[in-house]
SEDREN-543706 format. One line per 8 residues: their letters; for each residue x, z, y of C-alpha. Coordinates in Angstrom, 3 decimals. Layout:
<atoms>
a) X,Z,Y | ...
</atoms>
This chain:
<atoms>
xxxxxxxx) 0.000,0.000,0.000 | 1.083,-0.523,3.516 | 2.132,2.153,5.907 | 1.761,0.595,9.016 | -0.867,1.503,10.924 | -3.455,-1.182,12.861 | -1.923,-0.940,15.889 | 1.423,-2.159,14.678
xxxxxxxx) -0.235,-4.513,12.622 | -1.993,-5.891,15.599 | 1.433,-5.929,17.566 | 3.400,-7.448,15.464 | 0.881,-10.435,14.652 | 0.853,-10.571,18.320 | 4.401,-10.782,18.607 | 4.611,-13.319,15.902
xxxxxxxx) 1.823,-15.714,17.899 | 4.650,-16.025,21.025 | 7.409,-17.302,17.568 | 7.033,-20.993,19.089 | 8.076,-19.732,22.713 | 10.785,-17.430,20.973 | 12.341,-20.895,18.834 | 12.086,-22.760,22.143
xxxxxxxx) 14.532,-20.506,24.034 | 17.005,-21.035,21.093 | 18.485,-23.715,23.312 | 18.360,-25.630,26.215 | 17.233,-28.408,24.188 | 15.076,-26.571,22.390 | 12.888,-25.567,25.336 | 12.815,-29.216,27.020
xxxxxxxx) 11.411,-30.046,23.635 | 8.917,-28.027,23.588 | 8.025,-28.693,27.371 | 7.620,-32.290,26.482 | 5.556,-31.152,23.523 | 3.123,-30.103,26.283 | 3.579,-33.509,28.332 | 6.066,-31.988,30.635
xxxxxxxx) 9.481,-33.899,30.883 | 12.081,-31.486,32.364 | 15.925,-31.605,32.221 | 15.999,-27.945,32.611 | 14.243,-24.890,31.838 | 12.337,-24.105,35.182 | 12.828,-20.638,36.961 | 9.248,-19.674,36.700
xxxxxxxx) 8.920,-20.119,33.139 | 12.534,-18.570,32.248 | 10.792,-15.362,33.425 | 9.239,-15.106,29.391 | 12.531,-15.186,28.059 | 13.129,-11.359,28.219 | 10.021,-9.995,26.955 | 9.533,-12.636,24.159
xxxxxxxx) 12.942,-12.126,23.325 | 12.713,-8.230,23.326 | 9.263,-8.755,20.937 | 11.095,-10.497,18.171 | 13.711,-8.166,18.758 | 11.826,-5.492,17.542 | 10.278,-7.458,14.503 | 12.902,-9.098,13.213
xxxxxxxx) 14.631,-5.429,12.157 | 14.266,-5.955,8.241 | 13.222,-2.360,8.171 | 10.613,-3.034,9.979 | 9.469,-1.179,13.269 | 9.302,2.465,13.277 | 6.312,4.717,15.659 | 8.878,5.040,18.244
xxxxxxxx) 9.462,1.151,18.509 | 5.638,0.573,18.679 | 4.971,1.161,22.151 | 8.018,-0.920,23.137 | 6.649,-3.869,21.285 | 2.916,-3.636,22.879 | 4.508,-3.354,25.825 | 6.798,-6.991,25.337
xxxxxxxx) 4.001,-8.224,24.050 | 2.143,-8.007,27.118 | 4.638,-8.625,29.465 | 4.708,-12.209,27.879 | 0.791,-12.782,27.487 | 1.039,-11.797,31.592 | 3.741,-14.401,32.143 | 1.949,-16.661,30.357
xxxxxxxx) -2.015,-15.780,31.399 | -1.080,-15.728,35.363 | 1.864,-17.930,36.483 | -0.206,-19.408,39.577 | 2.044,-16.986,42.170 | 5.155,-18.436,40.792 | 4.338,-21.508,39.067 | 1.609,-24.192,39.615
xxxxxxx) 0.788,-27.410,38.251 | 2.006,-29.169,41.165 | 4.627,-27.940,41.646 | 5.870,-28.446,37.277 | 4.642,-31.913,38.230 | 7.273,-32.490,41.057 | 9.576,-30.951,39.444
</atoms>
């Protein structure tokens, strides 16, 4: 039986939801890929959307420890989780369609 409870559960399928964002900051490459993926054509990585690096990064962090995550790590993980849903739910301050157009 498993001894995780629901709310890790929950975090860590949450975590593993971002895993195509977390493979496209693998690489430069990687990321224009997946940009073009979404019918944007970019030669870099643009500011505003570098700023889900860190918490997508800190998620699989925190998954990926073969041991799995402990109670203590929990909180940390619901909290990169959101951090990256927010980056990704509200970008208009930083980021709008025009402007990844332009650019």
């Amino acid at each position: 039986m498993d001894d995780r409870d629901t709310l890790t559960v929950l975090a860590e399928e949450l975590a593993v939801a971002l895993q195509p964002l977390e493979t496209a900051f693998d690489s430069a490459g990687a990321f224009r890929d997946f940009l073009e993926d979404l019918g944007w054509d970019f030669a870099a990585v643009p500011p505003a959307l570098d700023t889900l690096r860190a918490p997508i990064q800190e998620a699989f962090g925190l998954i990926s420890n073969p041991d799995g995550i402990d109670a203590a790590d929990v909180a940390h993980l619901i909290s990169s989780v959101r951090a990256a849903f927010a980056a990704i739910s509200a970008p208009a301050p930083r980021l709008s369609y025009c402007r990844l157009s332009a650019q």
